[in-house]
N, C-alpha and C positions, 0 to 999 in steps of 0.2 A: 533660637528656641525651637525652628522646626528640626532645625538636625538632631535633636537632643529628645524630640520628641519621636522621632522616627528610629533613636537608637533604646529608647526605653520602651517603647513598642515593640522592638524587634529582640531587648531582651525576654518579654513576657511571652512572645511566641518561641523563643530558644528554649527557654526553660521548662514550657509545656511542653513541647515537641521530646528535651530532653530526657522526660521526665516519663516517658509513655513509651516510647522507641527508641530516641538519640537523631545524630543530625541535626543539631542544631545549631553548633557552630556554622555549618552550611549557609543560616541566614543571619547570624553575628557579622561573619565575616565581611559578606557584602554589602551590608548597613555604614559597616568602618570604615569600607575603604571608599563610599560613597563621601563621609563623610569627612574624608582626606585622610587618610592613613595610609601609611604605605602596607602592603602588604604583609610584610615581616611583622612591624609593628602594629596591624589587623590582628593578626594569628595571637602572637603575645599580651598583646591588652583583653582579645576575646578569652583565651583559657582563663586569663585572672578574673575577669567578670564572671564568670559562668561556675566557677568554684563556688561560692559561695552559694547557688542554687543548688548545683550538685548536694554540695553538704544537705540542704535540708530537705531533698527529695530523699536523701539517703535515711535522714534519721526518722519521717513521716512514714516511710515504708520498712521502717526497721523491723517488723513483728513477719515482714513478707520475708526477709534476707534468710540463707539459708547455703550451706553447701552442696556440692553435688555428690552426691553417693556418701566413698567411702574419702572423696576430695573436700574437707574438711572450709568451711569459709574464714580460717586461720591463715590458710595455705595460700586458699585464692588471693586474701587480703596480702599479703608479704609476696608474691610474684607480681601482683600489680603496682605494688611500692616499690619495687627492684625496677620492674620493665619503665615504668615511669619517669625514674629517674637518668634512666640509659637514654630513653626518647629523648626525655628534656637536653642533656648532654650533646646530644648527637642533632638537635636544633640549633642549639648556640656557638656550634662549632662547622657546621655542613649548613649548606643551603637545600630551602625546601620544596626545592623544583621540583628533583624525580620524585619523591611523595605524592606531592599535586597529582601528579598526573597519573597516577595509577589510581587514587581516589575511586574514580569510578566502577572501577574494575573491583575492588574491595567491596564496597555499599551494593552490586551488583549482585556480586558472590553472598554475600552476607544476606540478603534480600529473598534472594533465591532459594538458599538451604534453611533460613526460617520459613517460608512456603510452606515450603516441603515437609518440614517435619510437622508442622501446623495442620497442614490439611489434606495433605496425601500419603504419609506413609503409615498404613495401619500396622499399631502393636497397643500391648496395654501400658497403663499409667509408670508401670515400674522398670519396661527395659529402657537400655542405653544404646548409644553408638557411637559411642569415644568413650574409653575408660579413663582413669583418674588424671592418669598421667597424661595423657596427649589433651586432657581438660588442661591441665595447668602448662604445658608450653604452650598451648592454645591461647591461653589468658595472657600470659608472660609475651609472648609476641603482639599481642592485641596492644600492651599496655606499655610496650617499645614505641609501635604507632602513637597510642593517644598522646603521651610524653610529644613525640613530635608537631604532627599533628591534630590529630584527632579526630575530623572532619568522619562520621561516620563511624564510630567505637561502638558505638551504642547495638547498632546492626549484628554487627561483629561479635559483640559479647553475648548478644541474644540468640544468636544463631550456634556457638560455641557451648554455650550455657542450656539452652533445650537439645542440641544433640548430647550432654552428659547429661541430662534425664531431669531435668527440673521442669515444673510445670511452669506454664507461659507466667503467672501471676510472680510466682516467687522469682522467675529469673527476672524479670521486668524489674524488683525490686532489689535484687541481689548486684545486676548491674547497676543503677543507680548509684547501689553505696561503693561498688568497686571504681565507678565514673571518679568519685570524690576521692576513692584513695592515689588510684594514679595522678589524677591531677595536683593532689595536694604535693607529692616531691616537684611536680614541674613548675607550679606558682612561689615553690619554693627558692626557686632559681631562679626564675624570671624576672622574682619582685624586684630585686637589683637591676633589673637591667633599665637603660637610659631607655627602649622603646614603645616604655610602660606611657600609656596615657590615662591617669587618672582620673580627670574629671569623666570621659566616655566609659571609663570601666566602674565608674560609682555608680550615673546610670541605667547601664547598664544591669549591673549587679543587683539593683534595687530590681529592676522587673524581668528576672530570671529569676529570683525567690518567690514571686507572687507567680509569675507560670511554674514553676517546679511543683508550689505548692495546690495551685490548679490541677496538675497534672498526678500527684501523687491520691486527691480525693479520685480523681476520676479510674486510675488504679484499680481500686479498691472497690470500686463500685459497676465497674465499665462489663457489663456482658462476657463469659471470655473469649464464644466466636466471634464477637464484636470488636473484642479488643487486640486479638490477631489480626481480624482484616484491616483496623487502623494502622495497623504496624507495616502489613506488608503494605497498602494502599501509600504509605508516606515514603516507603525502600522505595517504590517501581517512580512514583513523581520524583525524587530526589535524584534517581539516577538516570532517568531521562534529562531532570534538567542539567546534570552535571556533563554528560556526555553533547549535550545541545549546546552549553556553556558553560565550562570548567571553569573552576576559579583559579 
C-alpha cells in the first residue's frame, strides 16, 4: 500500500508539473523503478499513465490552444501525430540508452532559450524568431523524442512554441494538447506490449488527472511573470538534478 501510495502521489505531482511546464515523467519514472520496474518497463507503463492526464490538461486549457502565426494548430497537431509515432517505433525496436543520456543536455537547452525569450530579449508582443516552417520540424523533432522518450518535451515545446511567437499562456496550453497528441500514437503501441504494468499505471493515471487538472486552474489563473519564473525555476532544478543523477 505504501508503494502504491507513493506512485499515486508521484502521479499528482507529474501531472501538475506536466501541466504548468512538462518534466514530469522525470518523477514517474523514478517512483517506478523504485517500485520494481525495470526501467524499459518504467518508461512504458509511465507514458500510458500520464496520457490520460495529458488529455485532460489539453481539453481544460483548450480555449488557451492556438497556432503559431501563419503555422496553423492543424499542422502542429499532424507533425506531432507523425513524429510520435516514429519515436514510439524507434523505442520498441532501439534501446533507450543514447536518449537517456543526452536528456540533460535537451531540458538544459530547452530551459535556457525559454529564459531568454521570457525575460531578456526585448521586442513587442507580435515578432518571431523561427518562422513557420522551422516551428513545425521543430515540433516534429520534439515529438520523435517524446514518442521515445519524453523526459522533458514539455521544455522543449515551450521554448520552440514562444520563439514562433506565442505568448507564454497560450503556448503553456497549446503544448499540453500537443503532449496528448504525440502521446496518444505511442500508447497506441505500447498498450500491446507485455511491459505494460497495469495496476501502477491505473494509479498512477488516477493522480496525474487530478495534478493536470490542478495544474491547468493554476494556468489560467497563475501571474504571467510568475508563471515564467515557475517554469524556468522547475528547467534549472530538473536539470541539475538530472546531470547530479541521470536516470
Amino acid at each position: 500500500m505504501l508503494i502504491f501510495f507513493m506512485i499515486f502521489a508521484a502521479g499528482i505531482w507529474a501531472g501538475l508539473q506536466n501541466s504548468l511546464a512538462g518534466g514530469g515523467s522525470f518523477v514517474t519514472l523514478p517512483a517506478l523503478i523504485l517500485a520494481g520496474l525495470s526501467p524499459l518497463a518504467a518508461n512504458i507503463t509511465s507514458t500510458i499513465a500520464l496520457f490520460p492526464g495529458q488529455v485532460t490538461s489539453g481539453l481544460a486549457g483548450r480555449k488557451l490552444v492556438s497556432g503559431a502565426g501563419t503555422l496553423s494548430f492543424k499542422m502542429l497537431f499532424i507533425v506531432s501525430l507523425a513524429g510520435g509515432i516514429l519515436g514510439a517505433l524507434l523505442l520498441l525496436n532501439t534501446p533507450s540508452s543514447v536518449f537517456a543520456r543526452i536528456v540533460p543536455w535537451l531540458v538544459l537547452f530547452g530551459t535556457s532559450v525559454f529564459a531568454w525569450g521570457s525575460f531578456f530579449r526585448k521586442t513587442n508582443e507580435t515578432s518571431t524568431h523561427i518562422g513557420p516552417w522551422a516551428a513545425a520540424i521543430a515540433q516534429f523533432c520534439i515529438a520523435i523524442y517524446g514518442g521515445y522518450f519524453g523526459g522533458g518535451i514539455g521544455f522543449l515545446m515551450m521554448a520552440a512554441l514562444t520563439m514562433a511567437g506565442l505568448a507564454t499562456r497560450a503556448a503553456g496550453a497549446t503544448k499540453n494538447a500537443l503532449a496528448g497528441v504525440m502521446n496518444a500514437s505511442a500508447v497506441a503501441l505500447f498498450v500491446f506490449s507485455p511491459e505494460v504494468h497495469w495496476q501502477q499505471a491505473l494509479v498512477l493515471g488516477i493522480g496525474a488527472i487530478l495534478g493536470g487538472l490542478m495544474g491547468s486552474w493554476a494556468l489560467h489563473r497563475v501571474n504571467e511573470k510568475v508563471l515564467r519564473g515557475v517554469i524556468v525555476t522547475i528547467g534549472v532544478l530538473l536539470t541539475i538534478g538530472l546531470f547530479v543523477k541521470p536516470i
